[in-house]
C-alpha positions as CSV (number, residue, x, y, z in Angstrom):
1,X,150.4,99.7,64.2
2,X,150.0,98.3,67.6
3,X,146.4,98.1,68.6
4,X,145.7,97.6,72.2
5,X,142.6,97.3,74.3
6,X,140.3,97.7,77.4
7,X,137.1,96.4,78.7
8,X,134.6,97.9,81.1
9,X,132.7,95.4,82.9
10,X,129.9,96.1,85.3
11,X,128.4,95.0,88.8
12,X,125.3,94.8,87.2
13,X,123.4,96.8,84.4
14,X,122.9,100.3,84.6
15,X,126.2,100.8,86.5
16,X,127.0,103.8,83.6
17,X,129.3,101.4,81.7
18,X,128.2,103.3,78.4
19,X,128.8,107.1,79.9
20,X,132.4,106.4,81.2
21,X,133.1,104.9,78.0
22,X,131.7,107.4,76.0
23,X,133.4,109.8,78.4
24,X,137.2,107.9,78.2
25,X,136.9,107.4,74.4
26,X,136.7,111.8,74.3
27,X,139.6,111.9,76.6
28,X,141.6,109.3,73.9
29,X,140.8,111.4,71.1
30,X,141.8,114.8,72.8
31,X,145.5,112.8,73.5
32,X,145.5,112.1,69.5
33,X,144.9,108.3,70.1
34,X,142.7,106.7,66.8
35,X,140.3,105.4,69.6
36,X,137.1,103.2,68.2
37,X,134.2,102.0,70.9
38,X,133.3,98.2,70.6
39,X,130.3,96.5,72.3
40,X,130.6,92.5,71.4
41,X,126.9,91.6,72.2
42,X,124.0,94.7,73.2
43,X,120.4,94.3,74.1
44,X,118.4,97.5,73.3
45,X,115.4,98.9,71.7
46,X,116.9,102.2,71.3
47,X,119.6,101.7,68.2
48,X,121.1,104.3,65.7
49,X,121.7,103.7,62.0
50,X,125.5,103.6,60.2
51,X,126.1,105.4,56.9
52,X,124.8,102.8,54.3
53,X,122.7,101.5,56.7
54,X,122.9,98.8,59.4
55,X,121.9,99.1,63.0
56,X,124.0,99.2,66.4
57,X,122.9,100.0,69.8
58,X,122.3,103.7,70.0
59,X,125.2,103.9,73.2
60,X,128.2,102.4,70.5
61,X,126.7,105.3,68.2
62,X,127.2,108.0,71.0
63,X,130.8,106.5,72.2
64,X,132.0,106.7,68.2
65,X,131.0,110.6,68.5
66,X,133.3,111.1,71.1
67,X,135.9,109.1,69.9
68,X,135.2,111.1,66.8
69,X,134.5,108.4,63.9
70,X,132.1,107.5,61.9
71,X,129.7,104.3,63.4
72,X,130.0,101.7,62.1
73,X,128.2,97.7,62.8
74,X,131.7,96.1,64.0
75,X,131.6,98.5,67.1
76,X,127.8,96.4,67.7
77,X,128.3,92.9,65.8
78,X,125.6,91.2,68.4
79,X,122.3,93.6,68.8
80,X,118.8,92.3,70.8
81,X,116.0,94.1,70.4
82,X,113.2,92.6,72.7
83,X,110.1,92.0,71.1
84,X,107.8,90.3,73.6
85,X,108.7,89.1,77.5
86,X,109.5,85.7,75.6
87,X,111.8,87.0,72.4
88,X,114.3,89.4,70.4
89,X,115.1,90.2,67.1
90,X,118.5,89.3,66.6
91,X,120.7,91.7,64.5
92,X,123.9,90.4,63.9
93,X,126.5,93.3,61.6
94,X,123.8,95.3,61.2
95,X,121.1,93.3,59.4
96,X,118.2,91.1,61.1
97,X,119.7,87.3,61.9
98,X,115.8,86.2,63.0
99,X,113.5,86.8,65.6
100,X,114.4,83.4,68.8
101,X,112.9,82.8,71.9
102,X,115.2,83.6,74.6
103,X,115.6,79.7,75.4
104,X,116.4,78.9,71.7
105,X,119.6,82.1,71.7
106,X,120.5,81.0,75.0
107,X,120.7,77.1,74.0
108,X,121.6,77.5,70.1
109,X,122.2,80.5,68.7
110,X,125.0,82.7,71.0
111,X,127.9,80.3,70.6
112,X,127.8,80.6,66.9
113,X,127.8,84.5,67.2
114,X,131.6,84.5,68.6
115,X,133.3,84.3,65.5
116,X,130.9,87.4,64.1
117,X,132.3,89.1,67.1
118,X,136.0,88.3,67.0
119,X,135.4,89.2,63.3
120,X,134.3,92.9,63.9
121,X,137.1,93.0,66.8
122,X,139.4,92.3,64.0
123,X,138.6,94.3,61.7
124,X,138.7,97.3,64.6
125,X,141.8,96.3,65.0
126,X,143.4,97.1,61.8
127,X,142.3,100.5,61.3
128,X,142.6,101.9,64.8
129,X,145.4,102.0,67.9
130,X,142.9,101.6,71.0
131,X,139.6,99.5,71.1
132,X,137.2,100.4,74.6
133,X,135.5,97.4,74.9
134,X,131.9,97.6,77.0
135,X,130.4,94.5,78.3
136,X,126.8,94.0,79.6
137,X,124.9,93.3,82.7
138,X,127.6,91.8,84.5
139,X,130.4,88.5,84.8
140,X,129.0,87.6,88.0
141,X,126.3,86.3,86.3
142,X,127.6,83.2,86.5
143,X,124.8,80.8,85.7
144,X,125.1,82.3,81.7
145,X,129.2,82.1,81.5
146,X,129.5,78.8,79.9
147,X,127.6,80.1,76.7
148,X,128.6,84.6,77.4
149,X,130.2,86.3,74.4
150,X,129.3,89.3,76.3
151,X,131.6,89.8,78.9
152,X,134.7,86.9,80.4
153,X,133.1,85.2,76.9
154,X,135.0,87.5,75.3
155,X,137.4,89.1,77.5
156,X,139.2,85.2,78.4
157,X,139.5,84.3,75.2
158,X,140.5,87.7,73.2
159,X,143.2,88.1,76.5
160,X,141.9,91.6,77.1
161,X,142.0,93.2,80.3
162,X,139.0,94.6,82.5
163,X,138.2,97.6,84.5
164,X,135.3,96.4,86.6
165,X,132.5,99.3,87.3
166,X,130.2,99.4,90.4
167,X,127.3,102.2,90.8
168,X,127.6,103.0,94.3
169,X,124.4,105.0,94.3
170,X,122.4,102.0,94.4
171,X,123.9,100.8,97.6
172,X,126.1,97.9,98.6
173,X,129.1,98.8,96.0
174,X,131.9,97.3,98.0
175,X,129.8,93.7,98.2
176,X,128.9,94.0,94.3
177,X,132.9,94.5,93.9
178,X,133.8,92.5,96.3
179,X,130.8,89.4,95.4
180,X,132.4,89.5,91.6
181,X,135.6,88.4,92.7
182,X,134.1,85.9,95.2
183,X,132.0,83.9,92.6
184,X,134.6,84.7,89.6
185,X,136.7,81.9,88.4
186,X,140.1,82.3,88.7
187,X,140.9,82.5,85.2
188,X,138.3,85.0,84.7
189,X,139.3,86.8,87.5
190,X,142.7,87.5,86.3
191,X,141.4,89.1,83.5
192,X,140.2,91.9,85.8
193,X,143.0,94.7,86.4
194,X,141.1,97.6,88.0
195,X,137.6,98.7,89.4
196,X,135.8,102.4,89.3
197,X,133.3,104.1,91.6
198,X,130.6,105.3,89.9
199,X,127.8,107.8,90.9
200,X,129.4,108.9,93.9
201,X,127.8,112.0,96.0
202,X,129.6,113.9,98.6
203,X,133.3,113.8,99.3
204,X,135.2,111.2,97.9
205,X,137.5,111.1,100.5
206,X,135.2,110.4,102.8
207,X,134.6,106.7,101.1
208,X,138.6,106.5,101.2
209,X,138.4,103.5,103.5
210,X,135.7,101.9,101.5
211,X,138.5,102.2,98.5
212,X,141.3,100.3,100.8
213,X,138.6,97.9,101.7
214,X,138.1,96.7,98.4
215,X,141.4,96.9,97.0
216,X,142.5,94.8,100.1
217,X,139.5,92.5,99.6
218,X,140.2,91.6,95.6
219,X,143.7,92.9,94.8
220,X,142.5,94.8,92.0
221,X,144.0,98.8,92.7
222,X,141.1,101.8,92.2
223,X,141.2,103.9,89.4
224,X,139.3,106.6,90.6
225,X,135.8,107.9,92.3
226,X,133.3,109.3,90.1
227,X,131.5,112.0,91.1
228,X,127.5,112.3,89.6
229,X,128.1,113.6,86.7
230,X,124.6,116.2,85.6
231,X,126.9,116.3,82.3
232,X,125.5,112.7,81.3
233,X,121.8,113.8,81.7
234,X,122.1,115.8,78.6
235,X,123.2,112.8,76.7
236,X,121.1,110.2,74.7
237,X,120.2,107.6,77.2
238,X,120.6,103.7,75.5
239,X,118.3,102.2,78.7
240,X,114.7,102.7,79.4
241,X,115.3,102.6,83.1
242,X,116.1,106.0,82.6
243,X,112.5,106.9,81.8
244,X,111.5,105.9,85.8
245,X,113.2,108.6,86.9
246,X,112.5,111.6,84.0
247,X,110.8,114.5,85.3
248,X,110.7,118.0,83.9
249,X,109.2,120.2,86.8
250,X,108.1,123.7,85.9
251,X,109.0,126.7,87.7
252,X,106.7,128.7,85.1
253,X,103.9,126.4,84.0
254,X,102.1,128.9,82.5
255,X,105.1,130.1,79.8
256,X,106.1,126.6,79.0
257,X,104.5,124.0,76.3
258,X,103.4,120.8,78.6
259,X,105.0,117.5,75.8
260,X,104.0,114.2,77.6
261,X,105.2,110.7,76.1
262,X,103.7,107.7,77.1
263,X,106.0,104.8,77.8
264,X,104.7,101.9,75.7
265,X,106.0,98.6,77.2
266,X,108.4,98.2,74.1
267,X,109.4,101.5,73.3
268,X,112.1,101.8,71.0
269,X,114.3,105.5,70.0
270,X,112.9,107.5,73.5
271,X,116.0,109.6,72.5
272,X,114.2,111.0,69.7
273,X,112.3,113.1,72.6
274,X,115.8,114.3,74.0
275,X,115.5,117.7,72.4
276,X,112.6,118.6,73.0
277,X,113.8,117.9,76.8
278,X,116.6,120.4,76.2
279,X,114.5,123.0,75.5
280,X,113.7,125.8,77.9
281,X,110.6,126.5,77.0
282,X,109.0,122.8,77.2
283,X,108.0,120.9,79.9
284,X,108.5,117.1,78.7
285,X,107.2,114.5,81.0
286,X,107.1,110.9,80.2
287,X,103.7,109.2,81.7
288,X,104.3,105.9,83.2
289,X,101.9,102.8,82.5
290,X,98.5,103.1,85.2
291,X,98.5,106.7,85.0
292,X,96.3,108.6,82.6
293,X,97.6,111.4,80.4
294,X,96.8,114.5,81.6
295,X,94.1,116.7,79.5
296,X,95.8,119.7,79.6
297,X,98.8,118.3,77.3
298,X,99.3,120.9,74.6
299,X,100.7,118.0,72.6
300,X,101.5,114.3,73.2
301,X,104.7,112.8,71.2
302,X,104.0,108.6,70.8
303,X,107.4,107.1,70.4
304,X,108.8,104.6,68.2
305,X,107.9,100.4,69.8
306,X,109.6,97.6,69.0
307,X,106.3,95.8,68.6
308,X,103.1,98.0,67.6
309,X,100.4,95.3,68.2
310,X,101.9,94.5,70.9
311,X,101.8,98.1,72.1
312,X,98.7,98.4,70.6
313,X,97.5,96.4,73.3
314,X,99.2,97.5,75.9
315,X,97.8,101.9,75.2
316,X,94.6,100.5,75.3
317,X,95.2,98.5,78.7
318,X,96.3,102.0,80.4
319,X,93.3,103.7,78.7
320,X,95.8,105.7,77.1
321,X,93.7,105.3,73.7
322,X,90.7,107.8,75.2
323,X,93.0,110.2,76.4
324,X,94.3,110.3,73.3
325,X,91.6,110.5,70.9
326,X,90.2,113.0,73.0
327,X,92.5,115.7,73.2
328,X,93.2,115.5,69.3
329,X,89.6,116.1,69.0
330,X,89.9,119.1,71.1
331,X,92.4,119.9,68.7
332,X,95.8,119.4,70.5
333,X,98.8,118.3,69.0
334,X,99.3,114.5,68.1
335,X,103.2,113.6,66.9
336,X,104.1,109.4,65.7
337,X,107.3,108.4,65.3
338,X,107.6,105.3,64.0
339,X,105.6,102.6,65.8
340,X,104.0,105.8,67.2
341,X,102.9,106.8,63.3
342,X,101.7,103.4,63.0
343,X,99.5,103.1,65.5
344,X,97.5,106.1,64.7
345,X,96.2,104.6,61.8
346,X,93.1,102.5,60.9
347,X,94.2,99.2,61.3
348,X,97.7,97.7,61.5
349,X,98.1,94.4,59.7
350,X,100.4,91.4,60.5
351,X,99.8,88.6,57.5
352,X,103.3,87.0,58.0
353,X,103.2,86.9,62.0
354,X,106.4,88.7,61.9
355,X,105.5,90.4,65.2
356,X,103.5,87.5,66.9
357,X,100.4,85.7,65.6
358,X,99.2,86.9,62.3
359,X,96.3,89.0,62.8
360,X,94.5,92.8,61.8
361,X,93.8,94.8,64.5
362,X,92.3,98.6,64.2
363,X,94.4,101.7,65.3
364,X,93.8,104.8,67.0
365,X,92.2,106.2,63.8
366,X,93.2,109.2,63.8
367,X,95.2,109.3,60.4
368,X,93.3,108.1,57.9
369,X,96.3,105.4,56.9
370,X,96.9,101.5,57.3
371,X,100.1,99.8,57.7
372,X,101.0,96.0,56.5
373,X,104.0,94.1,58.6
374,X,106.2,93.4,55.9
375,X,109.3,90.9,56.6
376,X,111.7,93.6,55.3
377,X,113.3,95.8,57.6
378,X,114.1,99.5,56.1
379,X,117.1,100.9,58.0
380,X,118.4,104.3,56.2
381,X,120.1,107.5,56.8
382,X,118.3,110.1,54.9
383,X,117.7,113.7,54.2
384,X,115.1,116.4,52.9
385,X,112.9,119.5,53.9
386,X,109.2,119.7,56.0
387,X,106.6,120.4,53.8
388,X,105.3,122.6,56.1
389,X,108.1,124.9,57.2
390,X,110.9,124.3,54.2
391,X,113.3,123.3,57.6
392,X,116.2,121.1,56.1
393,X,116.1,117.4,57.8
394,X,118.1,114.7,58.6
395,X,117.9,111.4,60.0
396,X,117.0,107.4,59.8
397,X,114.4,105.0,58.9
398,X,114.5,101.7,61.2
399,X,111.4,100.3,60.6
400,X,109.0,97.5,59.1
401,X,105.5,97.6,57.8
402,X,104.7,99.8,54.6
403,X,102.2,102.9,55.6
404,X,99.7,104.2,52.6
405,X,96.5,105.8,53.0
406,X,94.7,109.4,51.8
407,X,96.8,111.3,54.6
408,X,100.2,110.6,53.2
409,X,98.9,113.0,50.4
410,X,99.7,115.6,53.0
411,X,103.2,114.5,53.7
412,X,105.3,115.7,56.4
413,X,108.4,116.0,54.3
414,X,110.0,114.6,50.8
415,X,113.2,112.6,51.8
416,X,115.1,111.7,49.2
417,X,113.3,113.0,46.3
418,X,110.2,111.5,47.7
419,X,107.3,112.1,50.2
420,X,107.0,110.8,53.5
421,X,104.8,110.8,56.6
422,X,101.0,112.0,56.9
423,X,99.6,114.9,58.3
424,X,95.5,114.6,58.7
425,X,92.9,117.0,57.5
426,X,92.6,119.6,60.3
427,X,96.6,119.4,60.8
428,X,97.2,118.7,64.3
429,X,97.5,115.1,63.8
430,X,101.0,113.8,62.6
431,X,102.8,110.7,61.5
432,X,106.5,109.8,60.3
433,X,109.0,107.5,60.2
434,X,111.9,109.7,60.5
435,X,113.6,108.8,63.5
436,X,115.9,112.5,64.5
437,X,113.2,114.5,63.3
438,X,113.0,116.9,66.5
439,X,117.0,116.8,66.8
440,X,117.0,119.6,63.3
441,X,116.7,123.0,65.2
442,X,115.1,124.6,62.0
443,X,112.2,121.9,62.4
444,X,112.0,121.5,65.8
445,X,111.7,125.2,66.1
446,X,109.3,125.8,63.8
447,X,107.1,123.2,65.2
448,X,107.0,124.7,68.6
449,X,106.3,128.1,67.3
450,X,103.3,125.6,65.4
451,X,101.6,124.7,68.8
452,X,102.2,128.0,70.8
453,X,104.3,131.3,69.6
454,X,107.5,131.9,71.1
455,X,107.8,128.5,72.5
456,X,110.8,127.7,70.6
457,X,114.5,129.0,71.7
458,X,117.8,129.3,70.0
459,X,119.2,126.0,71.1
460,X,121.1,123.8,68.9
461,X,121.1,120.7,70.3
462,X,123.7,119.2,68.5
463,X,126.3,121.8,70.0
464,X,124.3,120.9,73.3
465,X,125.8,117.0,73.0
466,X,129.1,118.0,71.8
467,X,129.2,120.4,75.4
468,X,128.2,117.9,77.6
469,X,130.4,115.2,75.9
470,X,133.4,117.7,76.5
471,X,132.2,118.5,80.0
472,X,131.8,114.6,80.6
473,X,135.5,113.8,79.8
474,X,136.2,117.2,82.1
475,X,135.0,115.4,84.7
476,X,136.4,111.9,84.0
477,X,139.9,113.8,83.6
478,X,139.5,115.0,87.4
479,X,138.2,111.7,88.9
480,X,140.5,109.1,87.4
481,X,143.6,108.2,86.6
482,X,143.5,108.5,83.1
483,X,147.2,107.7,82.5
484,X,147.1,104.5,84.6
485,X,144.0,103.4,83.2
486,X,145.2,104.0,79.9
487,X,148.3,101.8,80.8
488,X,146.2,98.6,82.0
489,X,145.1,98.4,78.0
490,X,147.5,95.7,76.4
491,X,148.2,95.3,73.0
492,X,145.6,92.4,70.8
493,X,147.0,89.1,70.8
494,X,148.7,88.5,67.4
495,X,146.1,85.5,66.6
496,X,143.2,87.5,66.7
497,X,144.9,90.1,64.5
498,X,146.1,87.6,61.9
């Protein structure tokens, strides 16, 4: 079998690198290619968990969906997960390398990590005929390329050609096109075959001489314009940016269940709130650090953090911890995921330091539980009923600390033969670690109904991803030149396959 491969390379992060590869691996599979998404180095809070456990970057988990495989941690070998301003857990095949300063990876630790990733492009390689590679943030960041694994790092030296992706709704594409192959080196930019337009709105034609402009500029032809694409909105986001511009405005206030999530500084799995977002009868509104949450929430949903004291910290800096504690005493709705679960306990414990300087500090205290940091992370795919309803669930554990207490006597589900979560006495007040837990129609529905009857519709969101996947590559299929873009991938030199 001869295996050949692609990269996408950006102008900068957030260019929608992971949504046109998400959208190109569909259009692969729908021409019968065994197509496989690869990502050589990722930094993201948000990650999904692979059968048997190991974590990737939550995008590599949506592109093997639409290539229609199973995830797996090659397609991720390299994950960050930022921790503080300072440092990242470093996940390396699925399982925790340690937690560096961003000085000690920069200067130490990312040189060592190429053979892990030529490793996992390897072993791509010999079970399937087209790898899509995505890069991240961008090659023109040229003050990092002596020490990249993430982009020319590993496009020069696996000899793999690049489609180079600029966002031209943020203004200035043709100088962020145009500026890469300025500052480029000329080895690594031969490696570049092709750029896209992304997030174009209007006319296409009407940037036609923008298109000649570049290609005259760098040499590199266009593959296509790409239009805005409302498909990609319905799909799990990887990037928090994303959360800036989230709004859910209601035509109908008074018929629709007001969700509002604050935004911790290291929030971690947002996608868990996705559908509650695709439901028509919720109004889901994510409430940005300085403002308060508003009191007539009918339930807040705290999401998962990639450092709970830290984010402990930072809730009670926005006030968000009297907000609150106050509407669960009126009795609204309270939901943790996670982090979220955690920090509604008494007290969260750190003995080790594993998220900082060991200390104890008290939680929101409004479950009575306490969690201990434990050096251990639990990353699972799992399955059971709600306790409540009898809904079937499924979903993952990615998580330290161990959560015990006299409210995980009223569990919020058995998983595996076993009970999980805590639900506190007057039952409005919720904890769990199940990451997914909203994405089970059954469960999600039922919960709705919970807080306010006939708030819950018919959706199934899963058939709502697999629609807006399908409409994605639709409108990929109409934009670009599949067939040429297709043709730039070359086959994996023979040393890397041996």
């Amino acid at each position: 079998m001869t295996t050949r491969a692609l990269m996408f390379q950006g102008t900068g992060s957030d260019v929608g690198k992971s949504t046109i590869v998400a959208g190109i691996c569909r259009l692969a599979r729908r021409r019968g290619i065994n197509v496989v998404p690869f990502k050589p180095q990722n930094m993201s809070n948000n990650a999904a968990v692979c059968p048997g456990g190991g974590e990737i970057g939550r995008a590599q988990a949506l592109q093997a969906r639409a290539a229609g495989v199973v995830p797996h941690v090659d397609m991720n070998p390299v994950l960050l997960k930022p921790q503080s301003d300072c440092t990242a857990q470093v996940v390396v095949h699925g399982k925790v390398l340690s937690t560096q300063s961003a000085r000690d990876y920069m200067n130490a630790t990312r040189n060592q990590l190429l053979d892990a990733v030529t490793d996992s492009f390897h072993n791509l390689a010999c079970r399937h005929e087209l790898i899509l590679v995505e890069g991240a943030g961008s090659p023109a960041e040229i003050n990092l390329r002596a020490r990249d694994i993430a982009n020319m790092g590993f496009a020069v030296p696996a000899e793999v050609p690049v489609c180079l992706i600029g966002d031209i709704d943020r203004g200035g594409v043709i100088a962020a096109i145009a500026g890469t192959r300025a500052v480029l080196e000329p080895a690594d930019a031969a490696m570049i075959k092709s750029f896209i337009i992304n997030r174009f709105r209007g006319d296409p034609s009407l940037f036609t001489d923008g298109v000649a402009a570049i290609e005259t500029f760098t040499g590199w032809p266009c593959r296509g314009v790409v239009p805005w694409l409302a498909s990609a909105l319905s799909l799990p986001q990887e990037d928090a940016v994303v959360l800036e511009h989230t709004s859910a405005a209601s035509a109908d206030r008074a018929k629709r269940l007001k969700i509002v999530v604050p935004m911790l500084s290291r929030i971690a799995n947002f996608d868990d709130m996705d559908p509650l977002g695709a439901e028509q009868n919720v109004e889901l509104t994510f409430i940005p650090p300085g403002s308060p949450i508003p009191l007539d929430a009918d339930a807040i949903v705290i999401p998962g953090t990639k450092s709970t004291l830290g984010d402990l910290d930072f809730l009670r800096a926005q006030g968000w911890d009297h907000d609150i504690i106050a509407l669960a005493r009126s009795g609204r709705r309270i939901f943790g995921v996670c982090g979220g679960y955690q920090l509604l306990g008494q007290s969260i414990a750190d003995p080790d330091a594993i998220e900082g300087p060991a200390r104890t500090e008290h939680g929101l205290a409004l479950l009575e539980v306490a969690t201990t940091m434990q050096p251990h992370k639990r990353t699972k795919v799992t399955s059971g009923v709600c306790t409540r309803s009898g809904a079937n669930l499924e979903g993952y554990e990615i998580h330290i600390g161990h959560t015990t207490g006299a409210d995980t006597d009223r569990p919020i589900a058995n998983l595996a033969g076993a009970p999980e979560g805590a639900r506190n006495a007057g039952g409005n007040v919720e904890g769990t670690y199940l990451h997914g837990i909203f994405a089970n129609d059954d469960y999600r529905s039922a919960w709705l109904e919970s807080i306010r009857t006939a708030s819950a519709s018919e959706l199934n969101y899963q058939a709502t991803v697999e629609t807006a996947l399908d409409a994605l590559a639709d409108q990929l299929e109409q934009s670009i030149d599949i067939d040429a873009l297709l043709n730039d991938a070359q086959p994996i030199s023979q040393h890397l396959r041996a």
